[in-house]
C-alpha positions in Angstrom: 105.3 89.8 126.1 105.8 87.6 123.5 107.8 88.4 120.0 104.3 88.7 118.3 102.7 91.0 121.0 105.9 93.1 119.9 105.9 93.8 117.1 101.8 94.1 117.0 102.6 96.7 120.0 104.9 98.8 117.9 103.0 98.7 114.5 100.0 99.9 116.7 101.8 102.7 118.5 103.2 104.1 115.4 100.8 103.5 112.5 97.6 103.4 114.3 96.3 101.0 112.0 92.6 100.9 111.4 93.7 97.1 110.9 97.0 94.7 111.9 96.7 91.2 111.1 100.1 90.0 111.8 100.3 86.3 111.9 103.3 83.9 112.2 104.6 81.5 110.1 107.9 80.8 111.8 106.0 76.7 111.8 105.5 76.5 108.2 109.4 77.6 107.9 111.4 75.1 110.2 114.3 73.8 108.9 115.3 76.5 106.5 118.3 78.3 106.3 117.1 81.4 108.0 115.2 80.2 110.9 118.6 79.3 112.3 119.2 82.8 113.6 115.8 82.3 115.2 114.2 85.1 113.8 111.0 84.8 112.6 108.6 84.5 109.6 105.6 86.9 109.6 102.7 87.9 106.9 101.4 91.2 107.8 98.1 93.1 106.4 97.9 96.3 107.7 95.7 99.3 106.7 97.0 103.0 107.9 95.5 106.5 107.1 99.2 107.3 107.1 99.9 105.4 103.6 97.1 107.5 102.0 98.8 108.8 99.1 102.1 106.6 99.0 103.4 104.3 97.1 104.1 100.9 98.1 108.1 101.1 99.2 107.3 104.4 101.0 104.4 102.1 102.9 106.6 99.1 103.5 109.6 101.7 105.0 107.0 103.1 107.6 106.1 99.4 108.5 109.9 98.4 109.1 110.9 101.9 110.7 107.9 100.6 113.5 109.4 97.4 114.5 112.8 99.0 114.0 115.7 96.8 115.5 113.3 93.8 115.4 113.6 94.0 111.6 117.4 92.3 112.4 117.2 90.3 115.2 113.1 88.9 116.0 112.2 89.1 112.4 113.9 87.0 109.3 111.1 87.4 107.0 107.9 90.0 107.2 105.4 89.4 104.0 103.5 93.1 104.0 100.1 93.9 102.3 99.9 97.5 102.9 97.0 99.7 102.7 95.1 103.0 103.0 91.9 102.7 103.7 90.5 104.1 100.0 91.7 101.2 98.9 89.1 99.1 100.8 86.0 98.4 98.7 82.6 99.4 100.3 
């Protein structure tokens, strides 16, 4: 399973997302400081019923608390658009 399938796999299991589109950008960040460690650099957009009424460091705590120890080790960067699905337009 790759790092990707991962962390996809955990945000699924724990938020049960309505939508995850998790992509990664580790490519785009070659060279830099960070990518040494080899951990990578992901954009996520994910919509949860379970961010319906929360504010958006209370959202971004659930998504990190999903991927857990990955947050120190697979991951060096995670750019997160969080939503409920209210906030969708129709």
């Amino acid at each position: 399973m790759t790092r990707l399938d991962q962390l996809q796999s955990r945000l699924t299991a724990t938020l049960s997302p309505v939508v995850c589109e998790l992509h990664d950008d580790s490519a785009a960040h070659a060279g830099h400081a960070g990518a040494a460690s080899g951990g990578g650099h992901y954009n996520l957009k994910i919509i949860s019923h379970q961010f319906e009424g929360l504010n958006r460091i209370s959202r971004h705590r659930l998504v990190y608390d999903a991927i857990g120890d990955m947050m120190h080790t697979e991951v060096h960067a995670l750019a997160i658009v969080a939503l409920a699905p209210s906030e969708i337009p129709t």
